[in-house]
N, C-alpha and C positions, 0 to 999 in steps of 0.2 A: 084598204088594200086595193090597188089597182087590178083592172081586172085581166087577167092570164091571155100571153101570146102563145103563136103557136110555136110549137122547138124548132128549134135549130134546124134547116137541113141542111144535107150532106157538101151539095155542092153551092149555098148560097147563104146569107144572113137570111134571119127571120123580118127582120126590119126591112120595108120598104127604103131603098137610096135615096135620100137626098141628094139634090143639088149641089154642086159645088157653090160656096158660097162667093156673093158678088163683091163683098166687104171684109176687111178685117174689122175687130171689134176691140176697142182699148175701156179698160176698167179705170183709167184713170180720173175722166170726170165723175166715175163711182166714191173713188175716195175718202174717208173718214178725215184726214191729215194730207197734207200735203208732201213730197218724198222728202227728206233731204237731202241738201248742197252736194254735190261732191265737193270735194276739199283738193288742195294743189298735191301734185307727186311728191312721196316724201325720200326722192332722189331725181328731182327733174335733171334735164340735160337736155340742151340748143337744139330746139326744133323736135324734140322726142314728145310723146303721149300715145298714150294709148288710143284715142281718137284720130290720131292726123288721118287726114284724105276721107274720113266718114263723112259720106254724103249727104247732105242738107233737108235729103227728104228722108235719111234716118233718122237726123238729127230734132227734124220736127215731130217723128212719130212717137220718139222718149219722152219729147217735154211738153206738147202741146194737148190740152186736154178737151182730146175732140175723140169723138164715141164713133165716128166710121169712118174707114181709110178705104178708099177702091182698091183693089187689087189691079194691078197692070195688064193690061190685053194679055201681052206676053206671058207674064207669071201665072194667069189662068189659064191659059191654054199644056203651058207646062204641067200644074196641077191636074190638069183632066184626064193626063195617062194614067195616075194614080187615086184622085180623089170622085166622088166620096170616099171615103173608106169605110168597112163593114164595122157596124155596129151588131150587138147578138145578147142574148138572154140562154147566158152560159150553165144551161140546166147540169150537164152531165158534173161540172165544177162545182155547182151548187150540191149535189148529193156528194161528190168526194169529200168535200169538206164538213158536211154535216149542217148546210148552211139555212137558217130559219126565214130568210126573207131573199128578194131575187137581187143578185151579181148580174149586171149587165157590163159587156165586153168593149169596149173602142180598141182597134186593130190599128195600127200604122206602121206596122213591118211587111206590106206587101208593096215595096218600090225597091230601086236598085240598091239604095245605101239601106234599107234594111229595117228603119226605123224615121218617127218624127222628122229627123235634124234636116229633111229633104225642105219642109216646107220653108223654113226659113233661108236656108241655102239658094233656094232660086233666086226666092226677093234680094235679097242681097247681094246674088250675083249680078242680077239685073241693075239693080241701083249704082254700085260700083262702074259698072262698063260705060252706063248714061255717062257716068261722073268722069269719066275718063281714064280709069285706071287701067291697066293690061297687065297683072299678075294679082293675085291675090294668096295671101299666108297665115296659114290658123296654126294653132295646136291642138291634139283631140286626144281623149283618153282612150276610151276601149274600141275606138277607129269610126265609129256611125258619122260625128259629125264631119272627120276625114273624108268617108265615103262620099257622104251629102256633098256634101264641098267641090271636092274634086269632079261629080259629077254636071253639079251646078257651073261647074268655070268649064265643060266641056261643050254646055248647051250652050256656052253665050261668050264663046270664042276667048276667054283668059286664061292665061297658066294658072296653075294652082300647084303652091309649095305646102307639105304640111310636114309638122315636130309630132310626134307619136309617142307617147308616154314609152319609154324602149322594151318596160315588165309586160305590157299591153301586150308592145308589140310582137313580142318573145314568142306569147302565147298563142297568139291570133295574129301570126305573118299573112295568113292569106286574105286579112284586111288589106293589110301593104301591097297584096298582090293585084287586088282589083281597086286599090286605089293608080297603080302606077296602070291598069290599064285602060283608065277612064284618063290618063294623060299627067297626073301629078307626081310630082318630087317627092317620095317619102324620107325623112330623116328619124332616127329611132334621137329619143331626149332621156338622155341627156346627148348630144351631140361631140362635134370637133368642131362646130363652124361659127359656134359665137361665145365672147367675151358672158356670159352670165351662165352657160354651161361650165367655162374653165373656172369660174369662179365656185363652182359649187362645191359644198363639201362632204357631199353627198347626204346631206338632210334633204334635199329635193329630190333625190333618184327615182322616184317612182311618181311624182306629182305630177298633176294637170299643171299646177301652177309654173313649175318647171317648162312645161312644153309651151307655154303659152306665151312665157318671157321668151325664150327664144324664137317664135315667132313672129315678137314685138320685136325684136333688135334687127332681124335679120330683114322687116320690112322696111323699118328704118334705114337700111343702110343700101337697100335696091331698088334702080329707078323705077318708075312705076307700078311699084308694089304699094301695098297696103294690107293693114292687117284686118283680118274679122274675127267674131266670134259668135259662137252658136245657140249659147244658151243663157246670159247674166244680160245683159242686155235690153232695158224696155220695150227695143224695137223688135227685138227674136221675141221675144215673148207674145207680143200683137201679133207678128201672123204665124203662129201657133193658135193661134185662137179660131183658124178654122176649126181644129176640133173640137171644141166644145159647142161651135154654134151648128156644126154637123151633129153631135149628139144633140143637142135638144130639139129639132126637126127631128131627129129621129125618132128620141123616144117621144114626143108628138105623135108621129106616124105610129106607134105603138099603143099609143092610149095612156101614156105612163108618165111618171115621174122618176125621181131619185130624192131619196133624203142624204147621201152622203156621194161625193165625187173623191176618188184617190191618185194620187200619180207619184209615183216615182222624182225623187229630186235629187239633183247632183250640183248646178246653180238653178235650174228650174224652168226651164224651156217647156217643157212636157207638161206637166204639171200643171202653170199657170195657160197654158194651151186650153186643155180641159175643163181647169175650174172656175180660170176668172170670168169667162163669157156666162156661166151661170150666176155669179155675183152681180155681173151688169145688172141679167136680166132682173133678178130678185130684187134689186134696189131701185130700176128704174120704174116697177111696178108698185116698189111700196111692200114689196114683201120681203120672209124669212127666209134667206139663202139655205141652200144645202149644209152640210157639213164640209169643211174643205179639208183634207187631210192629205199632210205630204209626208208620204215614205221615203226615209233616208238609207244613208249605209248606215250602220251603227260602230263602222272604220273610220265615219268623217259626220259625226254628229253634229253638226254646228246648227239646226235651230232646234233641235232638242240637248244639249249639250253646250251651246256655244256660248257668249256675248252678242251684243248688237253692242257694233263699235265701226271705226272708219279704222278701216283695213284694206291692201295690196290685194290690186285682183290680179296682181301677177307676180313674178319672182323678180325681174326688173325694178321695179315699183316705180319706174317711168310714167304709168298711166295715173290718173285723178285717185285719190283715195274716195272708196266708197260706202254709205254706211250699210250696214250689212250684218248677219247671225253670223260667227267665224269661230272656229277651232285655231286661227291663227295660220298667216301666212306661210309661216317658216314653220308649223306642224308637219313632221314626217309623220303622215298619212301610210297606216297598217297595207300592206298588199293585199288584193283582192279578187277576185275574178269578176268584181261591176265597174270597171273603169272610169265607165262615163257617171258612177256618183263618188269617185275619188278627188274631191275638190274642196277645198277648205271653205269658203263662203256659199252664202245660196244671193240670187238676185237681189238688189235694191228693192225691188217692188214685191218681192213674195216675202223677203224680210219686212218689210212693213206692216203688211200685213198681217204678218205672224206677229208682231208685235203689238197690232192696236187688235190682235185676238179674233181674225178673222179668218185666221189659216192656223191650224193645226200641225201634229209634228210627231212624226212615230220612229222610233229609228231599231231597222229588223238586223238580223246576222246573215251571213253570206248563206249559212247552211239553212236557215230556215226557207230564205229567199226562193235557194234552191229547189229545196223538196216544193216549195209552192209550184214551180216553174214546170217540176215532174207531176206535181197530180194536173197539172193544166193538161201538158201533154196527152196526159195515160186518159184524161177526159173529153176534151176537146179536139184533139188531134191538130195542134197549135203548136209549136216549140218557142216559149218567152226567151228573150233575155234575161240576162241575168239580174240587170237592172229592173225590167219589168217585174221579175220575180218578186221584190220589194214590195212595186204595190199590190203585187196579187196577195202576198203574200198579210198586207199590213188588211186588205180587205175583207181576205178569209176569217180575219181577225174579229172584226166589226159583222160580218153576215154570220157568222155560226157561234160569237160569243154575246154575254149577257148584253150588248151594247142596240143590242138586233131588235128588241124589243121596243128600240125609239126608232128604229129606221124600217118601218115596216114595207113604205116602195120601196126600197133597197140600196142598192151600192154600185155605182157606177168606174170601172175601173180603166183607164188611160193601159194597155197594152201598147208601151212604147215601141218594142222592137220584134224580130225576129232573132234566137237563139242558135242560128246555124252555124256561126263562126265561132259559139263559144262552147261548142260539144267537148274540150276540152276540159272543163269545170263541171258540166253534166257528169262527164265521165271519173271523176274523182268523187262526186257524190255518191254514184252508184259503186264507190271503190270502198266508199266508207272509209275515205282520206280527205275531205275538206272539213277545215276548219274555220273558228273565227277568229279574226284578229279584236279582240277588244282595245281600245283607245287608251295612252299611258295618263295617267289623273295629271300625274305630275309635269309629264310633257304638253299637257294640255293649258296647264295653269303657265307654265312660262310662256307659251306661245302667245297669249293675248293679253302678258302683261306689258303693259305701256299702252294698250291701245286708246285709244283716245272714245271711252263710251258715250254712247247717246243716253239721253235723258232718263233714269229710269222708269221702267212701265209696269205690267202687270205679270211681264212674261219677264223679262230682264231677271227680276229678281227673285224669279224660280227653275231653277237650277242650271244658270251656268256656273261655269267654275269663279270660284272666289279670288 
């Protein structure tokens, strides 16, 4: 057992700050397997994909397998309004949960948009403007990477158009409100203003994927626009990766370790942020990695539930098919109050992972999520997301159940967000009116039939749908 920091105080982390870091950090010449292909659109159309106008130095940061990328003058200068951000040794969390070994905190809900999706947001916006572009167009679910977004295209002079899951947006308008006041075009998705909205028949009404295709179409079809995206991504995932290489300075600076890292996954931005920089480092020493566990919804189970198949990362299916853990494109995805993990696949690269058994795979219910989000609160004096709730929620799990007795440094948890835009769903918990939606078997098994699977492995063929 590592030897004891001191608590928390009031107005500061217990952990000395780390530097903002000078690199990003890619796990991919970590790799066990090489990723696979994407495969062609399995509806191309003249000049369409999901890539056009992706800039060359994203395009290199996905496929080339180089271990440090510089962060841009720019982009770090950006970063230092908000970064480091506070890591902490969440004792008051540790006795609400009953927990036998130490929960340490990563914070990234203290910037505008509220959550992680900032970091990548910049890089991209910056990459984008070099490239020449002057509008940029996402789709976001529970609004964080909207937020990002629209703010990122405000510091580096582009419009920025976003599709908003419309059940999101229903509930959490005053995303929409500080997304149109950082300068962006909010549209609720399903929309009026593209061909793959009128086509729907409302199996997509509440999906990311939904929002995401119309963001693809509508980029397509306006000059110098292009589309991005926040979280599936190789290259979002790399500069996510400050945080993880800020936690381990940090807990350096503590004297500590972690035997287990968790984060939240929706395609896995956050998550792989946290946990891959610890895989680097483990493998580039020759050592045991932590335990990588990714908390999902258990509304959109796909890598504990799913196939690993070559499936649509969007409702267009304009873009490359990619292989991936999947509940299925065309799954109508339960309503939820965590948006941002309402998304039928996870990343190329965290799906690999989970498959050659390096990444683990938990999938929690809205309400448990929740109640974790409230002892965070009632202890920390913190308010999660709801998404974050997930992992706290999947952590509380592993520190205060029989699992604690193999993780005796403890558990390291990715707090992706800030909870203030969703006091809505707080406040149905404490109504003792939220519910969960569990996943239809049956809708789940037609959804990924046809897909075209990968090879089977170890994880494949325990328990996804038959």
């Amino acid at each position: 057992m590592s030897a004891p920091v001191t608590e928390r105080a009031a107005a500061a982390p217990a952990v000395p700050a780390a530097g903002v870091p000078g690199s990003w950090r890619s796990v991919l010449p970590h790799l066990t397997t090489e990723l696979p292909a994407d495969l062609p659109p399995e509806s191309p159309a003249p000049g369409s994909g999901i890539h056009i106008n992706l800039p060359m130095e994203l395009m290199r940061q996905s496929l080339q397998p180089r271990e440090f990328w510089d962060i841009p003058q720019e982009v770090a200068e950006a970063y230092r309004s908000f970064r480091p951000t506070p890591l902490w040794r969440a004792r008051g969390f540790e006795r609400a949960i009953g927990a036998r070994v130490p929960v340490w905190v990563k914070y990234e809900g203290g910037n505008i948009s509220g959550s992680h999706k900032l970091n990548t947001a910049l890089a991209q916006a910056y990459y984008y403007k070099r490239a020449g572009v002057t509008e940029l167009v996402t789709g976001t679910g529970a609004g964080q990477w909207g937020t990002a977004m629209a703010a990122a295209c405000a510091m580096f002079g582009l419009r920025c158009t976003v599709f908003m899951v419309g059940s999101s947006l229903a509930k959490k308008p005053y995303r929409g409100v500080l997304m149109r006041m950082l300068g962006a075009r909010v549209h609720a998705s399903p929309s009026t203003l593209t061909a793959v909205a009128a086509a729907d028949d409302g199996s997509q009404g509440n999906s990311l994927s939904l929002a995401i295709g119309e963001a693809v179409e509508y980029a397509q079809t306006h000059d110098g626009a292009a589309f991005c995206i926040g979280s599936g991504e190789t290259y979002s995932i790399l500069h996510q990766s400050v945080i993880g290489l800020e936690s381990e300075e940090q807990l350096a600076a503590a004297g500590t370790s972690v035997d287990a890292v968790v984060g939240a996954v929706g395609a896995g931005s956050n998550f792989g942020g946290i946990a891959l920089p610890f895989l680097a480092s483990a493998r580039a020493a020759g050592a045991e990695p932590p335990r990588l566990v990714a908390a999902e919804s258990a509304a959109s189970p796909k890598l504990s539930q799913g196939v690993y198949a070559y499936d649509k990362t969007d409702a267009t299916g304009t873009g490359p098919r990619e292989a991936m853990y999947t509940i299925g494109s065309d799954y109508r995805i339960p309503d939820s109050h965590s948006g941002g993990l309402r998304y039928h696949g996870a990343a190329k690269l965290v799906s690999a992972l989970r498959h050659s058994g390096d990444v683990e795979a938990v999938a929690v219910g809205q309400v448990e999520a929740l109640e974790a989000g409230r002892r965070f609160t009632l202890s920390e004096a913190v308010l999660p997301a709801p998404e974050s709730g997930h992992a706290l929620a999947v952590a509380a799990r592993l520190a205060a159940g029989e699992e604690a007795r193999d993780l005796p440094d403890g558990v390291l948890v990715c707090l992706s967000g800030h909870g203030y835009l969703d006091l809505g769903a707080y406040q149905q918990l404490l109504a003792g009116e939220l519910a969960d939606s569990a996943p239809d078997p049956a809708g789940l098994r037609d959804a990924v039939r046809g897909l075209a699977r990968i090879e089977d492995g170890p994880l494949t063929a325990a328990g996804g749908p038959a």
